[in-house]
Every structure is written in structure tokens, then in C-alpha cells.
C-alpha positions in Angstrom: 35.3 -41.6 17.0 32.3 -42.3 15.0 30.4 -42.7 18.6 31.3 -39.3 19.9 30.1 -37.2 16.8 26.4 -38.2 17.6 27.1 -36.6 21.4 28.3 -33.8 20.4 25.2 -33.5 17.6 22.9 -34.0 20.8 24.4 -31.4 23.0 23.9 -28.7 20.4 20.5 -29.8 18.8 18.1 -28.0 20.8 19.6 -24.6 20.7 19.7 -25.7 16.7 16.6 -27.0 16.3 14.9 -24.3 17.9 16.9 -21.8 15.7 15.7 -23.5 13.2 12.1 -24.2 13.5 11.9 -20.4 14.3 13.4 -19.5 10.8 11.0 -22.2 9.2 8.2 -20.4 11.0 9.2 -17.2 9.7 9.5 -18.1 5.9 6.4 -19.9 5.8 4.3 -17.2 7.7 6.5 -14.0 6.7 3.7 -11.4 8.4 5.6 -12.5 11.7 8.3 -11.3 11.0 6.7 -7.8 10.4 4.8 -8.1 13.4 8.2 -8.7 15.5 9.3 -5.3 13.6 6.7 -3.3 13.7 5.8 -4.1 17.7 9.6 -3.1 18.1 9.0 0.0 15.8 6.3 1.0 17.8 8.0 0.8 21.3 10.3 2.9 20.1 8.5 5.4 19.2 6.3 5.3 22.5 9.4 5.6 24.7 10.8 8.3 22.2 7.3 10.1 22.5 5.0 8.7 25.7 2.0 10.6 24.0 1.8 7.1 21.9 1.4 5.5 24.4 -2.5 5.9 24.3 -5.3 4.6 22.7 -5.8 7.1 21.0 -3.0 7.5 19.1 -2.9 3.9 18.2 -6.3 4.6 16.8 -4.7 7.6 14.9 -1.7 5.7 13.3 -3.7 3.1 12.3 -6.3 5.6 10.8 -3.3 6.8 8.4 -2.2 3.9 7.9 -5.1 2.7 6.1 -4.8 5.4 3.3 -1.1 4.5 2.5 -2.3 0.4 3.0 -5.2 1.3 0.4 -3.3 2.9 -2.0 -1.1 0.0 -1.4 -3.6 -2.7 -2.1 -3.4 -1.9 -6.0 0.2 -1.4 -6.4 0.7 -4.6 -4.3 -1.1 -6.2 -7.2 0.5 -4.5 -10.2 4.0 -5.4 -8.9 2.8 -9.1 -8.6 2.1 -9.0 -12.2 5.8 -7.8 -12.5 4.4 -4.3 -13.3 4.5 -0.9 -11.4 1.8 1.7 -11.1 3.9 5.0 -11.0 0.1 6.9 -11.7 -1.4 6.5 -7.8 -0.5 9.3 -6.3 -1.7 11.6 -9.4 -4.9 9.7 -9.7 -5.5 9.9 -6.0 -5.0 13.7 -5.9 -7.3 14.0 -9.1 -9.8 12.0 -7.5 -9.9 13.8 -4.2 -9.7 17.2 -6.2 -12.7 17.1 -8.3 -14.4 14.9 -5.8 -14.7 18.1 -3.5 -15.0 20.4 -6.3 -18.2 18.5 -7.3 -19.5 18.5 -3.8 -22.3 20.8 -4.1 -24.0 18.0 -6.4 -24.0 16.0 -2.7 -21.4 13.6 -1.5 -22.5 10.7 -2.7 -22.5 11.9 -6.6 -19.1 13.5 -5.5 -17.9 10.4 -4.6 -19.1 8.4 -7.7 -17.4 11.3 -9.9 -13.7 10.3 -7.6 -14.2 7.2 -8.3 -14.8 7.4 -11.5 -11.0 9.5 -12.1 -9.5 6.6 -10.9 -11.6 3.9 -13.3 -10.7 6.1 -16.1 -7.2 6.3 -15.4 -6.6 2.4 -14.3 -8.5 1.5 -18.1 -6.0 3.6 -20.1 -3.4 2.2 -17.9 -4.6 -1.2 -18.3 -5.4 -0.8 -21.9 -2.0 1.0 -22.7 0.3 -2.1 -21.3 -2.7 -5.1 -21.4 -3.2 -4.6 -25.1 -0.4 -2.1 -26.8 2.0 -3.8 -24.9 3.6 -0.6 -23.2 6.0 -1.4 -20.6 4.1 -0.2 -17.6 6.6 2.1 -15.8 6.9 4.3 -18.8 2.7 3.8 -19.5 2.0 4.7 -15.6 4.4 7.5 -15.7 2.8 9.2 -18.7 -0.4 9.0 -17.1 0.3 10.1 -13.7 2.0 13.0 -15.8 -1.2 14.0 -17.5 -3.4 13.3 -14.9 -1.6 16.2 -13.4 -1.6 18.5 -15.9 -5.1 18.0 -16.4 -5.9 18.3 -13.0 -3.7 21.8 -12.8 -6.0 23.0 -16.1 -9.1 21.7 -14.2 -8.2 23.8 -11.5 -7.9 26.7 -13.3 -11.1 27.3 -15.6 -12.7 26.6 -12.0 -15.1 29.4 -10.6 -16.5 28.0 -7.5 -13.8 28.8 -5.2 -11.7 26.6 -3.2 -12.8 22.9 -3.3 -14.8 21.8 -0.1 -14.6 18.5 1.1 -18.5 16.7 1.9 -19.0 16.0 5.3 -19.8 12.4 5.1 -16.2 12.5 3.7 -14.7 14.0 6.2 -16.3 11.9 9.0 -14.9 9.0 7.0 -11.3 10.6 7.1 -11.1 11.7 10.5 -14.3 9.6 12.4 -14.5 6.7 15.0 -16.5 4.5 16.6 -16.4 3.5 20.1 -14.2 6.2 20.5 -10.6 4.0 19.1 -12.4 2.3 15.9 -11.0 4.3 12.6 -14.1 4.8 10.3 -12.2 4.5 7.3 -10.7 1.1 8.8 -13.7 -0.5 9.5 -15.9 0.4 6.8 -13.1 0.6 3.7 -10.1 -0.7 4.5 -11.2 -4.1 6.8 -13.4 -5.1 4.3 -10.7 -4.4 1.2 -7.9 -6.1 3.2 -9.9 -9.8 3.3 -11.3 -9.1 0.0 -8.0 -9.0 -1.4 -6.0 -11.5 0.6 -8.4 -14.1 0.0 -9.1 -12.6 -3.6 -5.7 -13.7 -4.3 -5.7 -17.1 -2.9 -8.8 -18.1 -3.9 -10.1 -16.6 -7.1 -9.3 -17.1 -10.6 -8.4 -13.2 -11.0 -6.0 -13.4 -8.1 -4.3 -16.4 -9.1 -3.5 -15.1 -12.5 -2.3 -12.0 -11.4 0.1 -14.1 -9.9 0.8 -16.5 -12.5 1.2 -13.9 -14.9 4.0 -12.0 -13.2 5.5 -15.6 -12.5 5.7 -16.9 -16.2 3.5 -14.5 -18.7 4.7 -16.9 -21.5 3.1 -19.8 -20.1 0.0 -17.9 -18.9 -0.5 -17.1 -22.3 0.2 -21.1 -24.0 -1.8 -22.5 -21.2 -5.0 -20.1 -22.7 -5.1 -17.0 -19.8 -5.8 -13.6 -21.9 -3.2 -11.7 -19.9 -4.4 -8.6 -21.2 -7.3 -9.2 -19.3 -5.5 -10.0 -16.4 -3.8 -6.6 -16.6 -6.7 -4.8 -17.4 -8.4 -5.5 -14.4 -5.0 -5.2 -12.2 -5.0 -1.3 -13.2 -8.2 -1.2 -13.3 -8.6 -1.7 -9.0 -5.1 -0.1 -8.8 -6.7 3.0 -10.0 -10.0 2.7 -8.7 -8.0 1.8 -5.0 -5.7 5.2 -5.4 -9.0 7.3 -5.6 -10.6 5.3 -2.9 -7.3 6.4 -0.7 -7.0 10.1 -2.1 -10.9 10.9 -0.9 -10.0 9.6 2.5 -6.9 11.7 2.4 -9.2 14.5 1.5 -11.0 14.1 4.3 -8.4 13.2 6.9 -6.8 16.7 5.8 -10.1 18.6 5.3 -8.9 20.2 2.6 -7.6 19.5 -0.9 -4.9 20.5 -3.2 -3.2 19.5 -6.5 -0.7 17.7 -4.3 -2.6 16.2 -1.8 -1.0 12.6 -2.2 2.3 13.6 -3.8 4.3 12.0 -0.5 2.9 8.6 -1.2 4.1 7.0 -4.3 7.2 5.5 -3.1 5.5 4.6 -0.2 3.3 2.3 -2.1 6.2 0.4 -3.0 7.9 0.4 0.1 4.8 -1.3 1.7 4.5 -4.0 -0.9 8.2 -4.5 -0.9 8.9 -4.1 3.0 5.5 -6.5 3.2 7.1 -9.2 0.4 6.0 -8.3 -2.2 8.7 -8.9 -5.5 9.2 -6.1 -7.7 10.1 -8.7 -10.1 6.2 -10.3 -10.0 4.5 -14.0 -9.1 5.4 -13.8 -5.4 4.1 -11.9 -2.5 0.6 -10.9 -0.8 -1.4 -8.3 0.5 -1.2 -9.4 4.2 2.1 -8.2 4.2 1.2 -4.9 2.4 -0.6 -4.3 5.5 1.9 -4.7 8.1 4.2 -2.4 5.8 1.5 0.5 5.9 1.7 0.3 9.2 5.6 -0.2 9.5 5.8 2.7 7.8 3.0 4.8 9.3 4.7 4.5 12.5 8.1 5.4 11.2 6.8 8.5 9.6 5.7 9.6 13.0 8.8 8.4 15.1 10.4 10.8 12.3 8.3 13.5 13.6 8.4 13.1 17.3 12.6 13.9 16.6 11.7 16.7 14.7 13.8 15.2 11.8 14.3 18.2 8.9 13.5 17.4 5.5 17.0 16.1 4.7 17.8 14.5 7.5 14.5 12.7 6.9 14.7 11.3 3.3 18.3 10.2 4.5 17.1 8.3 7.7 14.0 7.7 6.2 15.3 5.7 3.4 18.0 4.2 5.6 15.6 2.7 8.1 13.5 1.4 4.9 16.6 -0.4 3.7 17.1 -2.0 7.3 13.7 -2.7 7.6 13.7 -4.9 4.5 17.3 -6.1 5.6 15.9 -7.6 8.7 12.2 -8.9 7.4 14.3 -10.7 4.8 16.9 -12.4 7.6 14.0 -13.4 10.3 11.8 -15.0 7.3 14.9 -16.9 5.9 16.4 -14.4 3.2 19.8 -14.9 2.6 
């Protein structure tokens, strides 16, 4: 008896082993799992609509994709800190807003003046649950609330007409080079994507923002001034959202007090669908990235069946839940 049971081992074993090495693979490198998704995604949506089948409009998706992956780059690191930034879709239409309403003063100032919406925000936000101790859904909701109010006042007591977006910013939104290359891509969001993956690897910032939302309490025995590391987490959070809303502004050409309104919960569900915890000390940016464009192409699949708006926040979230369902099974979630 004892004889026969290592048989019978053998004859299943490869099949097993292979199972299993594939599932090891997967949790230890969990971006291949997204890959596998969103290569799937994207056939889909190329059968559904041959149009996507070009150059072109792979060129296009991923040109969108790097707003939502910006904007996604600082509340993938405010959820690692076990945190949420509920503010960056407020502070990226503020920043795109007066950005183009300062254009006249040339793009460059405008640009600095964006930027600068999204520093002042990310301090009070970082100041507000770094220091006072504010729990930060409640601090990032307020602020996203009167960043829009102001903004809506702003617009108001304005005399110059409607805002115009600078040029060089609208060759950044919309531009390419070689023809396929997204500007934004290659100049903003290329260079942000290594500088926070390895930023969080590497760097004494990155691994406290991961220590922190790990174990605050031991962050702060060991001697890490987590205020500090919260500061600067909203800090880039809200300097990234205002990087993302001027590109928005000039993907769209135009600007409006809503301009970024769609993509709050889409910041989550790129950090999340990419790894990320919502409960903090676990995740990555690399993922991030393959969930901006996970969800970049869903959006348009969404489209091309000329989904209505109902229908589309009900498939929409359905196919978000299913998307985490099955990154979480082919990188060895339960």
C-alpha cells in the first residue's frame, strides 16, 4: 500500500507542479497577472470594435491612461500609508482651471501657478492628518469640498472670458512622437512611473510610507516622524493630481469646474485592481499602472457598446469587482 501512494503522487505531479509554480509565479510578480487581464481586456475590445486594432489607438488609450495612472501615482501612495486622498479630482480641476485662466501670463508661469494648487492643497492635507491627527478621509473630503467652492467663486469674479488652455499644454495632452509615442507618456508619466516604483523600493521616503501604513506605532518607537511621512505623501498626492488635471486640460482643450470629476474612484480602483491595500503597508505603483490601463481600456470597451449611463456604472462596477476577483485568484488570493 505504502508503495502505490508514491505512483499515484508521480502520475499527477506534473500537471500539479506546473499549477503550482504558475500560482507562485503570479504572487510573487502580481503585474502578470494584470498583464494576462489586461491583454485579454484588450482583445475584447479589438474584436468588439476592429478600429482598436491600430496603432494608433493603442497610442490613444495609453495617452489617457497616463492621466488616470498619474492621478493614481499619489493615491497609490496615500492608501499605502493606510490613508485615502478623496481631494484629487477637486485639486486636479482647480489646477487645470486657473492654470488656463492664468495663461496669458505664458505657459510656463501658468503651469507653475497649477502646480502650485495642488502643493497648497497636498500641505493642508498633509498638515491636517500628519500633525492634527485628522483621519484622512474626512480631512481629504473637506478639502476637495472647498477646493471646489473656491474654485466655483474663482470662476465667478473672473473677467477674462472663458479659460484658454496654452499651447505647449495642449501639445502635451493630445501630442506624439514618432507618430504612436504619447507626449505626456514619455515626457511625464515614464519618468514618474520609475521614479516612484524604485522611489518605493529604494528610498528612505518610500519605505516609510510603507512602514507606516504597515505598523504606525512601531514607525513611531523605532524614531520615524510619521508626520513627516504624511506630509510629504499628500504633499506629491496633490502636486501629482494637478500634474494629471493640466494634462486633462489639454487632452480636452478646454476646461471646466468639472473637468476631473469622473476620476476619483478611479484612482482607487487602479491602486486596488493593481494591489494596492486600502488598509496600507502593502502594494506598489507597478501595478497602479497596469490598473490605469485596465481601466482605460474598459472605459472604452464601455463605449464602443454604447453603454448608457446606468447601464454603465452597473457593468462598470461589475467588471471592476471581477477584475479584482480574478487578479486576486491568478496571484494566489484566496
Amino acid at each position: 500500500m505504502s508503495a502505490s501512494a508514491p505512483v499515484s503522487a508521480s502520475r499527477v505531479e506534473p500537471g500539479g507542479s506546473r499549477l503550482e509554480e504558475l500560482q507562485r509565479r503570479l504572487s510573487d510578480q502580481p503585474v502578470y497577472a494584470l498583464a494576462v487581464i489586461l491583454v485579454i481586456l484588450f482583445a475584447i475590445l479589438a474584436i468588439a470594435s476592429p478600429g482598436y486594432r491600430s496603432l494608433h489607438s493603442v497610442s490613444s488609450t495609453v495617452q489617457l491612461a497616463a492621466i488616470l495612472g498619474i492621478m493614481a501615482g499619489g493615491q497609490t501612495l496615500v492608501l499605502l500609508t493606510a490613508g485615502v486622498d478623496l481631494s484629487v479630482a477637486s485639486v486636479a480641476s482647480a489646477a487645470a482651471y486657473v492654470m488656463a485662466q492664468n495663461s496669458s501670463h505664458g505657459a510656463a508661469t501658468a503651469i507653475v501657478i497649477g502646480l502650485g494648487i495642488g502643493l497648497l492643497a497636498g500641505l493642508v492635507n498633509g498638515i491636517g492628518v500628519g500633525i492634527f491627527g485628522v483621519q484622512p478621509l474626512i480631512m481629504t473630503l473637506g478639502i476637495g469640498g472647498i477646493a471646489g467652492g473656491m474654485l466655483l467663486v474663482y470662476s465667478q469674479a473672473e473677467t477674462n472670458g472663458a479659460p484658454v488652455v496654452p499651447q505647449p499644454v495642449y501639445e502635451l495632452g493630445t501630442g506624439t512622437v514618432l507618430r504612436y509615442i504619447p507626449l505626456d507618456v514619455l515626457i511625464v508619466w515614464l519618468p514618474l512611473s520609475v521614479i516612484l516604483i524604485l522611489g518605493l523600493k529604494y528610498s528612505g521616503l518610500g519605505r516609510a510610507i510603507v512602514a507606516v501604513g504597515d505598523n504606525p506605532v512601531a514607525c513611531r518607537l523605532a524614531g520615524v516622524r510619521t508626520w513627516q511621512v504624511l506630509l510629504a505623501t499628500y504633499v506629491i498626492s496633490g502636486l501629482l493630481s494637478a500634474t494629471a488635471g493640466i494634462i486633462l486640460g489639454g487632452n480636452n482643450n478646454a476646461v471646466d469646474l468639472q473637468l476631473a470629476s469622473s476620476y476619483l474612484l478611479l484612482t482607487v480602483a487602479a491602486a486596488v485592481i493593481g494591489g494596492t491595500s486600502v488598509f496600507g503597508g502593502s502594494g506598489g505603483y507597478a501595478g497602479t499602472i497596469f490598473g490605469a490601463l485596465i481601466l482605460t481600456v474598459l472605459d472604452a470597451f464601455l463605449t464602443v457598446i454604447n453603454a448608457s449611463e446606468a447601464a454603465r456604472q452597473m457593468l462598470y462596477g461589475a467588471l471592476i469587482l471581477l477584475l479584482a476577483w480574478l487578479y486576486a485568484r491568478l496571484s494566489g488570493g484566496a
